[in-house]
C-alpha positions as CSV (number, residue, x, y, z in Angstrom):
1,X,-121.6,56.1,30.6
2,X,-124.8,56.3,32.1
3,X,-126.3,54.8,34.9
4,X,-129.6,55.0,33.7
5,X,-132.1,55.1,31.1
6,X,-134.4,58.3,30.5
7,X,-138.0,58.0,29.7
8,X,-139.4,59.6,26.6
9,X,-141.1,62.4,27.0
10,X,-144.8,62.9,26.5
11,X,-145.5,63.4,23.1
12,X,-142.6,61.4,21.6
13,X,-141.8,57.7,21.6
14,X,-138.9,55.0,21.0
15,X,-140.2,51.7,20.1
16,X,-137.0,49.6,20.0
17,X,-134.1,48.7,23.3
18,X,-130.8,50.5,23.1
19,X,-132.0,53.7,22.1
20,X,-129.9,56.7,21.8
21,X,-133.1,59.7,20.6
22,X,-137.0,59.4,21.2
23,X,-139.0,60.2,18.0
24,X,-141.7,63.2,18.1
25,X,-145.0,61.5,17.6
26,X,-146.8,62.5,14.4
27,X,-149.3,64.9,13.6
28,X,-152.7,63.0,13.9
29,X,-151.4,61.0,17.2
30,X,-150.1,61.4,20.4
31,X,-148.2,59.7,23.4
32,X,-147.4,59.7,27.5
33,X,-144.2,59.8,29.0
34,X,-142.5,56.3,28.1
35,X,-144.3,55.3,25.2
36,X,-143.3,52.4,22.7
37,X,-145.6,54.2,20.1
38,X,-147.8,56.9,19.5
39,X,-151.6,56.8,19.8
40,X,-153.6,57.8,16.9
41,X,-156.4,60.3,17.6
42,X,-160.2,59.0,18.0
43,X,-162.3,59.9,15.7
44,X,-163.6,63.8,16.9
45,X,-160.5,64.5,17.7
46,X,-157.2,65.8,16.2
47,X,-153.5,66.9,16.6
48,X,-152.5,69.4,14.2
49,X,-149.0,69.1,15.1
50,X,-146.1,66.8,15.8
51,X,-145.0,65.9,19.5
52,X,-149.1,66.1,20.4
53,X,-149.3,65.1,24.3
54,X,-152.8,64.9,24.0
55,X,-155.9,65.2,20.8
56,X,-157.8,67.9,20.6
57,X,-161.8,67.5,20.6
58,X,-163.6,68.8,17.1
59,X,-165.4,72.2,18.1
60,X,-169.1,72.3,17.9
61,X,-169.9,72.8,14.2
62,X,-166.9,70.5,13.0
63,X,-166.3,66.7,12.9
64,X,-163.7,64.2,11.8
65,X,-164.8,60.9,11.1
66,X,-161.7,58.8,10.7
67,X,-158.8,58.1,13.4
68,X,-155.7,59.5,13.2
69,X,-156.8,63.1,12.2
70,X,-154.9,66.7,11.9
71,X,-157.7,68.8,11.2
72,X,-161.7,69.1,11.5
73,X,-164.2,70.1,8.3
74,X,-166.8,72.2,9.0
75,X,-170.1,71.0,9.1
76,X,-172.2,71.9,5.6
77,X,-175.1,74.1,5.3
78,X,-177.9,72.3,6.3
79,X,-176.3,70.4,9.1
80,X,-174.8,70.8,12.6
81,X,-172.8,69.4,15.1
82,X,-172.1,69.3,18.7
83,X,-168.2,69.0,20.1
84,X,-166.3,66.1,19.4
85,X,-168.4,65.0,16.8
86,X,-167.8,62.2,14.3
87,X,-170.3,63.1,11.8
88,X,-172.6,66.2,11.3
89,X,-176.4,65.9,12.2
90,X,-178.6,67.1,9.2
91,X,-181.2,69.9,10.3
92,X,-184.9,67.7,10.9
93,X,-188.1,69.0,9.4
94,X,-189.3,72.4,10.2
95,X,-185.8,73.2,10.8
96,X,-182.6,74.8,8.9
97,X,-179.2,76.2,9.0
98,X,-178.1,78.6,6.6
99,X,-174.1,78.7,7.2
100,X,-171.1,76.1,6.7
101,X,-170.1,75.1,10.7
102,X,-173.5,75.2,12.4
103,X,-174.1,74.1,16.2
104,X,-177.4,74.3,15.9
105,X,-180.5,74.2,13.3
106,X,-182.7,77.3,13.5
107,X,-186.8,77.1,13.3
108,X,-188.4,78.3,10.0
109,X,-190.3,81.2,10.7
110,X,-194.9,81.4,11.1
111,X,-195.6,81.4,7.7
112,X,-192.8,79.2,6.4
113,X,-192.0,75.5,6.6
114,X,-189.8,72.7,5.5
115,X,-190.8,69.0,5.3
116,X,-187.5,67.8,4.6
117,X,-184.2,67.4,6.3
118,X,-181.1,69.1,5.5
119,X,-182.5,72.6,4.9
120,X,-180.2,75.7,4.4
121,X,-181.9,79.0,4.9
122,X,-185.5,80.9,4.9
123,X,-186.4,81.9,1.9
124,X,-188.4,80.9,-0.8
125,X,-188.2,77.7,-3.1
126,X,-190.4,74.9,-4.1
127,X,-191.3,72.3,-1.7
128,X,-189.7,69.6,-3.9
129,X,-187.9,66.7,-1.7
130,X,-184.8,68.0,-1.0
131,X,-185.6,71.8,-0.8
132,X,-182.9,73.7,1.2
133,X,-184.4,76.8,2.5
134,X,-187.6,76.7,4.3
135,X,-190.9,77.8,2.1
136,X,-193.3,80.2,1.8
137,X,-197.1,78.8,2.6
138,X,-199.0,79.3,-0.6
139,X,-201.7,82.0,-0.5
140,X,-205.2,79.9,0.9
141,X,-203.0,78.1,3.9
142,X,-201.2,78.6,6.8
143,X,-198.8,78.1,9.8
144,X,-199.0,80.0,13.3
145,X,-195.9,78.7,14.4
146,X,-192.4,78.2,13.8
147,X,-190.2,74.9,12.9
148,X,-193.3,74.2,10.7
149,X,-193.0,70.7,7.9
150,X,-196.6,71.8,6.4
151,X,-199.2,74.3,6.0
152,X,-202.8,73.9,6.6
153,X,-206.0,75.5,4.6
154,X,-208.1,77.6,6.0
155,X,-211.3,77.0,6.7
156,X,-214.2,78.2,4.7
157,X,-215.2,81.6,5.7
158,X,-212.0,82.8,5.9
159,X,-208.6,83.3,3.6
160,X,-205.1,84.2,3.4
161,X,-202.2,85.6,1.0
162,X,-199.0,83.8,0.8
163,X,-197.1,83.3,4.1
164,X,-199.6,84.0,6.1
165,X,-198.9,83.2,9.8
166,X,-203.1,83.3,10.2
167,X,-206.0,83.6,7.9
168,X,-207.9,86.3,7.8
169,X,-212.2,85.8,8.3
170,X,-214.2,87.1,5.8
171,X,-215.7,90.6,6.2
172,X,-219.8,91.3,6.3
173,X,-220.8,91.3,2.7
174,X,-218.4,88.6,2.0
175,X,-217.9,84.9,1.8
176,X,-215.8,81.9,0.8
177,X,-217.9,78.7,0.4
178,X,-214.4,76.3,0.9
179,X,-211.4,75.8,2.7
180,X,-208.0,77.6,1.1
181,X,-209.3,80.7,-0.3
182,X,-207.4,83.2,-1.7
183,X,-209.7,86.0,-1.4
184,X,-213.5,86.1,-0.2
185,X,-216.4,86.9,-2.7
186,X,-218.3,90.0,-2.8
187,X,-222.4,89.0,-2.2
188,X,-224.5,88.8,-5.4
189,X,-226.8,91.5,-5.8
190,X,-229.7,90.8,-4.1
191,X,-228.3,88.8,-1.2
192,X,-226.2,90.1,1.8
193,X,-224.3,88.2,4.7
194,X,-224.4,91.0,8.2
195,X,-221.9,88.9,10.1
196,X,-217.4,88.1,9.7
197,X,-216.7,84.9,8.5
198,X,-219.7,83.3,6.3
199,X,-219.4,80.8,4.2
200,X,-222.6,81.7,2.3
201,X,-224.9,85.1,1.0
């Protein structure tokens, strides 16, 4: 017979005296040497398989949310995570990500903007609540920057097309009389501006 007990090994348990086998701990938990049971996996982490002597931290992009997981989900468009996450972090304002399993959001581009969260990719769409892809700024406005949530006019005396990253001053000969022109306005016959930028004939 023996003369002495052996401790289970890390990664397997044996919760009852007089034991003759230790049990592999299950997928989703694990155990050190001489456990009574298995530990289930915090939330972030996972153990895909049985016997685990240790979880495994979610990778940046991934989370899992619950104890006791084998696997983490990817992180949806318009979100991100960092390692060991329990939840995704949507993408703020200004900001999007395009792909399933970010780790980070990227900036719209000058001349595009988002003033929602969650956004998906740079492109063009309405700016209705909810949009998911950052927006062009409508011909007569603006943004110089990037990570942009709104546009802003231009001033009278000047214009711009759509996604314009600057507006444009009106030429000599030319004016616009208010803010967010499209275009400036040839003088009437008869009158005549010499300088850039005039906001009158």
């Amino acid at each position: 017979g023996a003369t002495e007990c052996t401790k289970c090994a890390a990664g397997t348990f044996i919760g009852t005296e007089g034991g003759t086998e230790c049990t592999q701990c299950s997928a989703g938990s694990y155990s050190a040497e001489a456990a009574t049971v298995c530990t289930k996996c915090s939330a972030g982490t996972v153990s895909a398989d049985k016997g685990a002597t240790e979880c495994t931290k979610c990778a940046a992009g991934t989370f899992i949310g619950t104890e006791g997981g084998t696997e983490c989900t990817q992180c949806s468009a318009g979100s991100y995570s960092a390692e060991a996450a329990t939840a995704c972090t949507k993408c703020s304002a200004g900001t999007v990500s395009a792909e399933k399993g970010a780790t980070e959001c990227a900036k719209c581009a000058a001349g595009t903007f988002i003033g929602t969260e969650g956004g998906t990719s740079a492109g063009t769409v309405s700016a209705d609540k909810g949009a998911t892809e950052c927006t062009k700024c409508a011909a007569g406005t603006f943004i110089g920057t990037e990570g942009g949530t709104e546009c802003t006019q231009c001033s009278a005396g000047s214009y711009s097309a759509e996604a314009a990253t600057a507006c444009t001053k009106c030429s000599a000969g030319t004016v616009s009389a208010d803010k967010g022109a499209t275009e400036c306005t040839k003088c009437a016959a008869g009158t005549f501006i010499g300088t850039e930028g005039g906001t009158e004939c």
